[in-house]
N, C-alpha and C positions, 0 to 999 in steps of 0.2 A: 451284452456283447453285440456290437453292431455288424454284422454278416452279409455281404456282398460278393457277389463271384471275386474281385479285385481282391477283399480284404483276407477271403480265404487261402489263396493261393498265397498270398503274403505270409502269413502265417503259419500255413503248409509250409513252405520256407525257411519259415525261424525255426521251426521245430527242425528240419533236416538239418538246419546251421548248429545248430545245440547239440546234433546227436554227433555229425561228422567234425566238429569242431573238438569234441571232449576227449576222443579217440590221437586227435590233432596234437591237442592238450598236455594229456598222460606220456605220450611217446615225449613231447617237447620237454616234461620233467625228466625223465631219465637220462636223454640226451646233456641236456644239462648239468645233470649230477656225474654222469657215466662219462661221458665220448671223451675219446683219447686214441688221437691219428695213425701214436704211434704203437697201437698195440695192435695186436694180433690175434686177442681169444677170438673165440666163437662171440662174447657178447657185444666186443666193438663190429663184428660182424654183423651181428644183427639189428644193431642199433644203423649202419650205416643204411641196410637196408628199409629199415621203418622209418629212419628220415626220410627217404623218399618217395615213399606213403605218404607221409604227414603234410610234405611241400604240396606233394599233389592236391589232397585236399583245399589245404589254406589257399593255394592256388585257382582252383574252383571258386573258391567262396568267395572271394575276390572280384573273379569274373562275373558275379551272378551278381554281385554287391551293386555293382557298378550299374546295369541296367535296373535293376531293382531302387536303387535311392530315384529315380528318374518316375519307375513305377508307383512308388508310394505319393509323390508329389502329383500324379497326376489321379491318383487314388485320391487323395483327399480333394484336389480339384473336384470330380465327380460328385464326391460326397457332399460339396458346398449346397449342389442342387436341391436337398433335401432337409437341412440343417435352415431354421430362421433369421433371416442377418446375413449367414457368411455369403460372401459372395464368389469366394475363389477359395483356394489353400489355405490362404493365411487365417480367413474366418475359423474354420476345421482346427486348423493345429491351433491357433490362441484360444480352441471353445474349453482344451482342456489345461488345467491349471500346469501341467509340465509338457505340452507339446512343444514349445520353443524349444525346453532341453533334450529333448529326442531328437529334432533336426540335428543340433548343435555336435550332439554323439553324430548320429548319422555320417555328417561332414568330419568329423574327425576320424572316425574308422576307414571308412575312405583315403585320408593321407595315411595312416598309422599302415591298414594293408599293403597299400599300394608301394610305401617305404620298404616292406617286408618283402614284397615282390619285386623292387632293384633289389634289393641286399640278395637275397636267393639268386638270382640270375648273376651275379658280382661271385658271389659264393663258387658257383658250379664252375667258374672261369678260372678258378684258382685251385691248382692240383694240391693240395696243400688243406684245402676247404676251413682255412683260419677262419670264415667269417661263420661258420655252423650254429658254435653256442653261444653267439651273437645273435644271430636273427631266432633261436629261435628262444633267448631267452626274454628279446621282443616280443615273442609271439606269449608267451604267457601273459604278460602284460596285455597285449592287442584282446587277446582269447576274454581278461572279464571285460573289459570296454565294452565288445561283441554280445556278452550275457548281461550286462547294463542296455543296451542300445534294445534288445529285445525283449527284456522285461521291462522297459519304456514302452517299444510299442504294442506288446500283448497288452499292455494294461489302460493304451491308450486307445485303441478300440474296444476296449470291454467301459471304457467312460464313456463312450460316445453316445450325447443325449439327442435326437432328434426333435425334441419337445425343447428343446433348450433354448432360448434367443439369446443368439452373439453379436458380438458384435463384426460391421464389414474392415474392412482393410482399407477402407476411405479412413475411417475414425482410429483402425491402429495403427496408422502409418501415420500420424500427425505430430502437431505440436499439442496439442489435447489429450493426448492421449496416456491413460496414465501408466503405461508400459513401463518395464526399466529403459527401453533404449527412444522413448520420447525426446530425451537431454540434444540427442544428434540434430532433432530439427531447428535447435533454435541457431546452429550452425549458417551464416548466411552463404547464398551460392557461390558467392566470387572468393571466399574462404577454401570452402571443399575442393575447388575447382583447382582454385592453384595450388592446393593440396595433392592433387590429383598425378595433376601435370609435373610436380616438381618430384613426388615420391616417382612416376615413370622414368623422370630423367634421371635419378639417381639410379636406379635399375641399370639404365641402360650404360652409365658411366662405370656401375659395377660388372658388367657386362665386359665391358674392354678392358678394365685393369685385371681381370681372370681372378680375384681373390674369392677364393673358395666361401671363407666367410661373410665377406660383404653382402655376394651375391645371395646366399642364404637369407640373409636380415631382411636383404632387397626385396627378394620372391615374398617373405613374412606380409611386411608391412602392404608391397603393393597389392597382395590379396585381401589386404583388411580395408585399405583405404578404399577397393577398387569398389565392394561389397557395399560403402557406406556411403561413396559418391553417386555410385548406382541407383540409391534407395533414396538421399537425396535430392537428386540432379538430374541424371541422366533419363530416369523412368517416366520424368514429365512430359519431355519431348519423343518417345517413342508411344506415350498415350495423346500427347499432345495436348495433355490437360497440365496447369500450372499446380494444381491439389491435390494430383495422382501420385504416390508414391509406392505403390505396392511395387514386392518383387516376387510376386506371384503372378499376376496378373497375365503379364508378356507372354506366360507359356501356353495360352490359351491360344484359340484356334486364329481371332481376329486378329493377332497381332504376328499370323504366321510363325508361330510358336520359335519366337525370333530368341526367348529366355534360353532356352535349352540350347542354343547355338553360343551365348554368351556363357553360360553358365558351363559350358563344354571345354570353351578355350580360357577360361579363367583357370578351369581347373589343371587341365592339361601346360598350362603355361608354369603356371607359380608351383605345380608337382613338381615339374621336370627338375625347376631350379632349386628347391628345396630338396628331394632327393639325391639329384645328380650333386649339389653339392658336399650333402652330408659325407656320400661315397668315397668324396673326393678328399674326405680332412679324414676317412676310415684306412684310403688306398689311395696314396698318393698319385699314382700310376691310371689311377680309373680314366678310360674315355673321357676327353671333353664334349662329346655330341653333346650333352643334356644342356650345355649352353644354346646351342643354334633353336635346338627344340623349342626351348625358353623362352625364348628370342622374336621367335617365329610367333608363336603362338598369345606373347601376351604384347609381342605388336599389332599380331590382327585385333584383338578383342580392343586395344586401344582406337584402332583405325575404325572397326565398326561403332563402337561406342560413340566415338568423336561425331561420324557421319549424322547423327540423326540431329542432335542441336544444330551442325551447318547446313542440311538438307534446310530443315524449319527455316532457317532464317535466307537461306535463299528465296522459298518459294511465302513467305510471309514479311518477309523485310523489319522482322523485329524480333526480341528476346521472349522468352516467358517470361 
């Protein structure tokens, strides 16, 4: 087990997410099997009240989730310092044979709670509370993700070989590299690019027709393309290197930890439209703020994105 003040408290963590989670859990099955609005006994009585125990918590965990997927990213950044090869995040999580798949969890527990927390907030606004054994038979579902994601990473600190040579994120970010997602580099840049730019425009054109589902698809894809144009295109010119492609790297100090700003409004952009839309094909009637949200958010991260290839070529007068 590799133990560091960082990796303790992490872990500290997952054990209190396991304990307050199961409690979460057991009340979300009876709810499920039990709740019925329109009854009366004592047990729909108390089931109403244990639901709002159990939101609380998920609610918490939620909260903590969120700073904490930020914390372990820069946990393992620290960790590179001492590991042979890695030079940042990336080396750390590829030194173990399933760390990709613990990110991978990681970022989807992330949409899965965050979904569960509009649905809750949607829920409370409706006297009627139709959406209860909805959200929380989501939450069962969310609840093993959550027990997956953490015996991921219990077990991926208890691998951690400090004697190990890995390899850097120059060599897995390549076309060399024999990763599963090697296949993406041999993608050329004016391909990704107007990949990029055309999946934005459809966003935005799903933006103005209001169609609940488009925009869904739309939020989908432009998170995946944004993700992959990132890692081939955009990372070079914030390194300024034409070979740089880590998406790690940015969060570091010399790059005024510029990742965590992009990686903020990514997310916050394509949630809002993926949630607010879901909401919106559940409760016809839901708010449309989560459009403007949307909007807002995964325009900036385009606007900033953009700036750094035309910064380059202003003050260089040519492409990478």
């Amino acid at each position: 087990m590799f133990l560091t003040p960082e990796t303790i408290a992490i872990l500290i963590l997952d054990c209190i997410f396991i304990v307050f989670a199961f409690f979460a859990f057991v009340i979300s099955i009876n709810i499920v099997k039990k709740w019925d609005l329109n009854s009366t006994s004592s047990l729909q009585y108390s089931l109403e009240k244990k639901a709002i125990l159990a939101a609380t918590i998920i609610k918490y965990i939620f909260v903590l989730k969120l700073p904490l997927f930020m914390f372990f990213v820069f946990t393992a950044d620290k960790i590179s310092g001492v590991i042979t090869g890695a030079m940042c995040a990336a080396g750390v999580v590829n030194s173990v044979e399933f760390g990709l798949w613990l990110f991978v969890f990681k970022i989807i527990n992330l949409f899965v709670f965050g979904f569960w927390i509009a649905l809750h907030v949607k829920d409370m606004q409706d006297e009627k509370l139709s959406l209860t054994k909805l959200k929380f038979s989501i939450f069962l579902v969310a609840f093993l993700l959550l027990i997956i994601e953490i015996a991921y990473e219990i077990s991926f600190f208890a691998s951690l070989d400090v004697d190990k040579i890995v390899s850097c994120c120059g060599t897995l970010f390549s076309v060399a590299s024999a990763s599963s997602f090697s296949v993406i580099f041999m993608i050329p840049n004016n391909i990704i690019i107007t990949i990029f730019y055309a999946t934005f425009f459809l966003y935005l054109v799903s933006f103005f027709l209001k169609s609940e589902l488009f925009f869904f698809f739309s939020n989908l894809v432009f998170f995946i393309v944004s993700i992959i144009s990132l890692i081939l295109f955009f990372c070079t010119y914030i390194y300024e290197l034409p070979t740089h492609h880590c998406p790690f790297c940015f969060l570091q100090k010399e790059y005024h930890y510029v990742g965590y700003l992009l990686y903020v409004t990514l997310f916050i952009g394509t949630f809002s439209g993926i949630s607010g839309s879901i909401l919106s094909l559940l409760k016809p009637h839901h708010s449309k703020s989560y459009y403007k949200v949307s909007l807002f958010f995964n325009t900036l991260y385009t606007a900033i994105i953009t700036a750094y290839p035309v910064v380059f070529y202003i003050k260089n007068g040519v492409w990478l």
